[in-house]
Residue, then its C-alpha position, 0 to 999 in steps of 0.5 A: x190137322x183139320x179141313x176146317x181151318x186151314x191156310x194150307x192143307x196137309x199131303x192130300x194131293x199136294x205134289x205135282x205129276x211127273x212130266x214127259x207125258x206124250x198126251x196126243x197119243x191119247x186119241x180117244x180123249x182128244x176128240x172134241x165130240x167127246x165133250x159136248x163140241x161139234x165142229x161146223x163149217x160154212x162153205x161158200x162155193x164159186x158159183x154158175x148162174x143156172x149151171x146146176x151141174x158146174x155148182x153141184x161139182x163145187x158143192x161137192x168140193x166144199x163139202x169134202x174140204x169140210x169133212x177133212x177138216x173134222x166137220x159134222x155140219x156143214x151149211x152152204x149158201x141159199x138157191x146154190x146150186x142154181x144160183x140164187x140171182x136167176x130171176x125169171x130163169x127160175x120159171x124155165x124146166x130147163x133150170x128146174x129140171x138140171x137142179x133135180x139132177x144136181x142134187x141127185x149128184x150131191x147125195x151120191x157124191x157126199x154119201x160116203x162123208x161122215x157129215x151132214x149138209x145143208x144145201x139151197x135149192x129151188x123146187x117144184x111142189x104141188x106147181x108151186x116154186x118153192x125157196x128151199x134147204x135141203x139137209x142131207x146125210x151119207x146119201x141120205x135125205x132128211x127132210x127139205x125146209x122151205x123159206x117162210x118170208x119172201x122179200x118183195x121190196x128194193x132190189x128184192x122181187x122173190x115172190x114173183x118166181x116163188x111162194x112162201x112155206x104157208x102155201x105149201x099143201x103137202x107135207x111130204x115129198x119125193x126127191x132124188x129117189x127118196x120117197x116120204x121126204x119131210x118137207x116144209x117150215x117146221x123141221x126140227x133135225x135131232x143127231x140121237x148120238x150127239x146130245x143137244x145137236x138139233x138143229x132147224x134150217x131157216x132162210x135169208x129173209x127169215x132171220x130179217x123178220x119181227x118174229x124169226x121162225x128160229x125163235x119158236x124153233x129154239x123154244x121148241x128145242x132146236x140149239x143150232x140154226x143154219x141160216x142158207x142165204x145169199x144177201x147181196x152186199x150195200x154199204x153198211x150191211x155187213x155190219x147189220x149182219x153182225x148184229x142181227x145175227x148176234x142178237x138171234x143167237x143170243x135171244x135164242x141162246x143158239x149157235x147161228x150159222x148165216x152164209x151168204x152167197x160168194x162170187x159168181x152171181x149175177x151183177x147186173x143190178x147187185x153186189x155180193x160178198x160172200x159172208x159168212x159168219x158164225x155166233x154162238x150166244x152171241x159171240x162170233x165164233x168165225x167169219x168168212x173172208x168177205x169179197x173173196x173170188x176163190x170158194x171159202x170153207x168156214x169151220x167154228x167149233x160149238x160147244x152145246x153143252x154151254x147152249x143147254x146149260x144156260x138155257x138150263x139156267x135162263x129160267x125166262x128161256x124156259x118161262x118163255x118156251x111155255x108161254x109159247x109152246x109150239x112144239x107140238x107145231x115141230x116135226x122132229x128128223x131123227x138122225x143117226x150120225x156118227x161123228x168123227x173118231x179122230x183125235x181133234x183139238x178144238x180150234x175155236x180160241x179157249x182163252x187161257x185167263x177166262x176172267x181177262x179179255x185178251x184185247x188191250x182195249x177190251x181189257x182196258x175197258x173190263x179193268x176201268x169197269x170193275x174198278x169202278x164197280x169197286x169203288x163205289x161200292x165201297x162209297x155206297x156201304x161207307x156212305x150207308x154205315x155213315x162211317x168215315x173211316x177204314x182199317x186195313x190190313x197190309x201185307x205187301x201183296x196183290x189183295x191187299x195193295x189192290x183193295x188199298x188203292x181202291x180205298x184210296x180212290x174211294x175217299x178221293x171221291x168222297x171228299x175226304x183225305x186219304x188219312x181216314x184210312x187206317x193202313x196196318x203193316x201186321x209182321x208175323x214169324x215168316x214176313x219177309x223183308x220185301x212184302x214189309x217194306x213193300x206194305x210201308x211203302x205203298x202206305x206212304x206212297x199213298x198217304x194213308x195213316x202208316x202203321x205197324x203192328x208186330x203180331x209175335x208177342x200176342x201170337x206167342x202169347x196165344x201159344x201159351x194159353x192153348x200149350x202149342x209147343x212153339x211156346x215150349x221152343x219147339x219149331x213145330x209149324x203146324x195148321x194152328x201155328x199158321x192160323x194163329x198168326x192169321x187169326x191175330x191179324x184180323x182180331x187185332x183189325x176188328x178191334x182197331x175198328x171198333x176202337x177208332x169208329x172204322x170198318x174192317x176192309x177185306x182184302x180176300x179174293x175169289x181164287x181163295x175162296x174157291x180154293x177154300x185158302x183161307x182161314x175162317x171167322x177170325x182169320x182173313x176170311x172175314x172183315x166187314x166188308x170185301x171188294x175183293x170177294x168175286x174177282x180171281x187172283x189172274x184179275x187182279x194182277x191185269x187190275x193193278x196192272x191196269x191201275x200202272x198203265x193208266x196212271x191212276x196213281x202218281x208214280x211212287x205208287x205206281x213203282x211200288x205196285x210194280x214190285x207187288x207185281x214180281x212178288x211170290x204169292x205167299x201166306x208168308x206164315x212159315x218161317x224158313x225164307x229169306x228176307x226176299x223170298x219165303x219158304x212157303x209157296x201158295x202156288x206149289x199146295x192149291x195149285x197154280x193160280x191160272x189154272x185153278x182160275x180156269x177151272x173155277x169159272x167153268x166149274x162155276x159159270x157152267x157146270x161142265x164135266x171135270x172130263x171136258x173142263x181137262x179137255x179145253x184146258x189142254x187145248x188151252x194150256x199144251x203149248x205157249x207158242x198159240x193163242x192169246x198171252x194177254x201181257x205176259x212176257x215170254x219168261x212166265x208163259x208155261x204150259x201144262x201136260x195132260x197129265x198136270x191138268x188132271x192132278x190140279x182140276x183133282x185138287x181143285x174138285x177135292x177142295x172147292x166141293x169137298x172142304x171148302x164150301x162152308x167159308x162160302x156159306x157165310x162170306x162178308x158183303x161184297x159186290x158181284x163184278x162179272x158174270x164169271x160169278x161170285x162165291x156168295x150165297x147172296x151173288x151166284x152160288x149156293x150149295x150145302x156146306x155137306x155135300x160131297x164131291x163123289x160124282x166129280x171125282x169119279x168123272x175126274x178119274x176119265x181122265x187119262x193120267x200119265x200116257x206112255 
C-alpha cells in the first residue's frame, strides 16, 4: 500500500484511544498561560468624588477579585482614585496630596497579587498637573504613562486643571517611595516571561484622536493596549465606543482594553455608564454590564500568539512599522512576572465549528455569502471556457449534492435549463441502496439529464488488465481495488465531457484535501474545475442546510437534501454493508470530521503549536453541556477526552504534513470562499510536497495522553 494514492490509509494510527481519562488532573497543561493566552480583567470600581482613601479601598477590592479569577492584567478607570469629574477640585493640595497617599496604599495592599495593574491618577511633576496611568506589579512601580491629548471642547475642559505629555520636562520621577520611575507618553512594558505580552497604556482622548499614540506604539511592538477612561455617556456613544475601539485593535492588530469610569461620579452636568469593553483584532471579547451601580471586574482571555502571528503574516503591518519606525521614540520597562501556575481553562467562547458562525442570523448571512460565491464563479468560468454545459458525478452524498444544487442555481441565472447539466449516478461494488436512489432522486428532483453509469464491468476489466486478484475471485479489498473504482468514475466523467462539449465539475471538499483523502490525477481529486476545494465538510452540511431552511429549492429537493443530511459519510468503496448502511466509515480512518475541521483552520489560519491547537480544542470539545451547538441536536453532540484529541490532531499532523501535500500541490481552480483559508497553492497555502512533519510531531508528543 502507498501513501501516495490512497482512499484510506493503512494501520497507521487509525484506532481510536481508550476512554475514561481524567484530563483535569493534568494541571500543568491545563493552564491557559502555557499556550500564548494571558487573562485580563477590566474592573470598574464605585467610586468617592475626591475621597482617594474610599477609592483606593475599592481599587484594592477589585484588583483581588481580578487575581482570584486567574487575572495577570488588570485595567481600571482614568483619574480612579480621585475621580475623574473633580473639576476645579484638582488644583487643591488637599486632593493632590491624599492621592499620593492612596496609591502608596494600593502598591502595598496589591504587593502580594500575582498581577500587573494599571491605575488613573493625577500627579504633580515639575508644577505641572498631569492626566496619568500609573502601572504596578508585587509592590512595584513601572513606569507611570501620561495623557497626550487633552479634550477642551463640549462638556470637556481638561486643559484647565491639567498639561498634555509634551509639556512634561522630566522624564523620571519619584513616587511612593520608588525613585527613577519612568514617566511619560513613550512607555512600552515588555513581561520577559510572557512572549509577545507588551503592552503600552493610552488614556481616554488619546484613542479619539486622527493619529492614537497606540498605532505608533503598536509598530513599536507594543500587542496589548490599555486604554484607562472615564468617558461620560450621550446618546449613541457607547455604540461609537464600539467602533472606534473595533477599528484600533483591528488597524493595529492589538488586544484594546478601554473601560470607563462607573457609578460615583459626579452628575451635575454629565452622565456615565461605566463601560467597559474588550477587542482583540477587532473582535469583541467581553463587555462590561453598562449602568451598573455595583463595581464590575471584566476578564477576557488574549491569545497573543494569534496578535504575532498575523501581524507575522500582514506584511503592510511590518511595511508600515518601517515606514514609520519610532521605536527608538519607545522606552521599553522590562517586567518580570510570573503568571498564574494553576490549572485554568479558557473562558473566552472557542467555537467548536471555526469555519460556522454560531449566530442563526450570522450563519444565515455566511451561508447566502458563500453560496453566491460559488455560483457565480462557476457562471464566471463557464462564461470564459464558453461551455454551455456540466458533467457531474453524483453519488448520493454531501460533495456532490452540494456542488449539484449550486450548478443548478448557476444555469438558472444564466438562462439556460437545468438540462445542460449532465448528472451521473456512477455505482460501484460498495454502493448502497440509499446513497443511489438518494443520487436519482436529487437528479430528478432537480431536473437535471439523470444518468447511471455502473463502473463494475470496466473496474473488473481493469483487474484483469493489471492481474489484481479480485478478477481471479479473491476478495482482496486492497488501496488498488478502492481506487481503481474512484479512478473509473473520474475517467468515465472527463470523457463524458469531452464527448457532449462539457466540464468536469468537482465535488471535493477542504476536509479531503487536508486530510489527503482522496485519490489522486484520475480519481476524484481532479475535475476541471471545483467549488468545493476551500470550503470544509462542517460547512457544508449548515450550507445544504441553509439551502432547506431558506427555500432555495422546491420541496422535493429539499426532502431529499435532508436524507443527504443523516447519511453516513462514506467512500462507499468496500463491499460488506447493507443496502443502508456500508462497511466503511471515513470518520473511524482520518478521524471525525469536526475535529480535524478544527485543526485545519488552526493549522492553517495561524499556525499554532499542535500543544495549544490540543489545549483550545479541549476547552472546546471536554463537555456538550457549554458553548454554542450551532443546529446540532442533543443526539449527535459528543465530546472529546484529552486524550482523544491528542490521537486525532496526530493523525491530522501525520497526514496533512507527512503524505498529503502534493495533492494540494496541483488542486484544479476553485474559488477562495473565506479567510478560514484555501489549500491551493494559488489561494492560501504553499508548502513542498517533501517536507516533513518531524518538528509537529515531536511538539504533539507534549501532549499528555492517557491520564491516570
Amino acid at each position: 500500500m502507498t501513501a501516495y494514492d490512497d482512499k484510506k490509509r493503512d494501520g497507521i494510527l487509525s484506532s481510536a484511544p481508550s476512554l475514561g481519562m481524567t484530563d483535569m488532573k493534568n494541571d500543568s497543561f491545563l493552564n491557559l498561560y502555557r499556550h500564548g493566552f494571558i487573562r485580563t480583567a477590566l474592573c470598574i470600581p464605585s467610586v468617592r468624588i475626591a475621597d482617594p482613601e474610599f477609592n483606593a479601598r475599592t481599587t484594592i477590592e477589585c484588583a483581588k477579585e481580578a487575581a482570584q479569577k486567574g487575572a495577570l492584567f488588570a485595567v481600571f478607570p482614568e483619574l480612579g482614585l480621585s475621580a475623574y469629574s473633580g473639576d476645579d477640585l484638582f488644583h487643591q493640595d488637599a486632593l493632590l496630596t491624599a492621592v499620593r497617599e492612596a496609591i502608596v496604599t494600593v502598591v502595598e495592599q496589591t504587593k502580594p497579587l500575582d498581577m500587573l495593574c494599571v491605575i488613573g491618577a493625577p500627579l504633580v511633576v515639575d508644577t505641572r498637573l498631569f492626566n496619568c496611568g500609573i502601572a504596578l506589579h508585587h509592590g512595584r512601580i513601572l513606569g507611570v504613562a501620561v495623557k497626550s491629548y487633552l479634550p477642551n471642547y463640549r462638556e470637556f475642559y481638561e486643559m484647565r486643571q491639567f498639561r498634555p505629555a509634551t509639556d512634561a520636562v522630566s522624564t523620571e520621577i519619584s513616587l511612593a517611595g520608588h525613585d527613577g520611575v519612568p514617566f511619560g507618553a513613550n512607555l512600552i512594558f515588555s513581561v520577559d516571561k510572557i512572549p509577545n505580552f507588551r503592552f503600552f497604556i493610552e488614556i481616554c482622548e488619546d484613542v479619539w484622536s486622527p493619529i492614537p499614540p497606540s498605532s505608533y506604539a503598536a509598530l513599536a511592538g507594543a500587542t496589548v493596549i490599555a486604554n484607562i477612561s472615564a468617558s461620560n455617556i450621550t446618546v449613541g456613544k457607547a455604540y461609537y465606543r464600539h467602533n472606534l475601539i473595533s477599528n484600533q485593535s483591528a488597524r493595529t492588530i492589538s488586544a484594546y482594553l478601554y473601560t470607563g469610569a462607573g457609578f460615583g461620579e459626579s452628575t451635575n452636568d454629565l452622565a456615565w455608564d461605566g463601560h467597559g469593553i474588550i477587542y482583540e483584532n477587532g473582535t469583541l471579547l467581553a463587555e462590561s454590564e453598562r449602568f451598573s451601580l455595583k463595581p464590575q471586574v471584566i476578564t477576557a482571555d488574549i491569545d497573543l500568539d494569534r496578535l504575532a502571528q498575523d501581524r507575522m503574516r500582514m506584511t503592510v503591518f511590518s511595511d508600515t512599522a518601517g515606514q514609520h519606525n519610532k521605536r527608538g521614540e519607545f522606552r521599553t520597562i522590562p517586567v518580570a512576572a510570573d503568571p498564574p501556575a494553576a490549572p485554568f481553562l479558557l473562558e473566552r467562547d472557542i467555537p467548536r465549528f471555526p469555519y460556522v458562525p454560531s449566530g442563526t442570523e450570522d450563519r444565515h448571512r455566511r451561508c447566502y455569502e458563500i453560496f453566491n460565491i460559488q455560483v457565480n464563479s462557476l457562471i464566471q468560468r463557464l462564461s470564459a471556457a464558453d461551455i454551455e454545459n456540466i458533467v457531474i458525478g453524483v453519488s448520493g452524498g454531501l460533495d456532490s449534492a452540494h456542488a449539484l444544487i449550486v450548478a443548478a442555481r448557476a444555469m438558472d441565472r444564466m438562462g439556460r435549463d437545468r438540462s445542460h447539466i449532465f448528472a451521473y449516478s456512477m455505482p460501484g461494488f460498495a454502493t448502497s441502496r440509499k446513497t443511489r436512489d438518494n443520487a436519482v432522486r436529487l437528479m430528478t428532483a432537480l431536473g437535471v439529464e439523470c444518468n447511471e453509469t455502473d463502473i463494475r464491468e470496466s473496474c473488473m476489466q481493469m483487474f484483469r488488465d493489471i492481474g489484481h486478484p479480485y478478477a481471479r475471485g479473491e476478495n482482496t479489498f486492497d488501496i488498488t481495488f478502492e481506487n481503481v473504482q474512484a479512478g473509473e468514475r473520474t475517467s468515465h466523467l472527463f470523457r463524458i465531457a469531452n464527448l457532449r462539449n462539457a466540464m468536469v465539475l468537482g465535488t471535493g471538499d477542504l476536509s479531503e484535501l487536508a486530510l489527503g483523502w482522496c485519490t489522486y490525477g484520475v480519481g476524484d481529486h481532479m475535475s476541471h474545475y471545483n467549488i468545493n476545494g476551500s470550503v470544509p465538510k462542517t460547512l457544508i452540511q449548515y450550507l445544504i442546510r441553509w439551502t432547506v431552511s431558506s427555500s432555495q429549492f422546491d420541496s422535493a429537493t429539499t426532502d431529499v437534501l435532508t436524507d443527504v443530511l443523516d447519511t453516513e459519510i462514506s467512500p462507499e468503496l468496500v463491499p460488506g454493508g447493507t443496502d443502508d448502511a456500508p462497511s466503511q466509515k471515513s470518520e473511524e480512518t482520518v478521524g471525525p470530521y469536526e475535529l480535524q475541521d478544527f485543526n485545519t483552520y488552526y493549522v492553517t489560519r495561524y499556525g499554532y503549536l499542535p500543544t495549544k491547537i490540543a489545549f483550545m480544542a479541549y476547552c472546546a470539545w471536554h463537555d456538550t453541556a457549554s458553548g454554542a451547538w450551532p443546529d446540532v441536536p442533543e443526539s449527535k453532540r459528543r465530546a472529546y477526552t484529552l486524550g482523544e484529541i491528542k490521537h486525532w490532531l496526530t493523525v491530522f499532523i501525520h497526514r496533512f504534513f507527512h503524505t498529503s501535500q502534493f495533492k494540494r500541490t496541483c488542486v484544479p481552480n476553485g474559488p477562495k470562499v473565506g479567510s478560514g483559508g484555501s489549500l491551493s497553492p494559488r489561494g492560501d497555502y504553499r508548502a513542498p510536497s517533501d517536507g516533513s512533519a518531524a518538528p509537529w510531531l515531536q511538539n504533539v508528543q507534549k501532549i499528555p495522553g492517557e491520564v491516570e
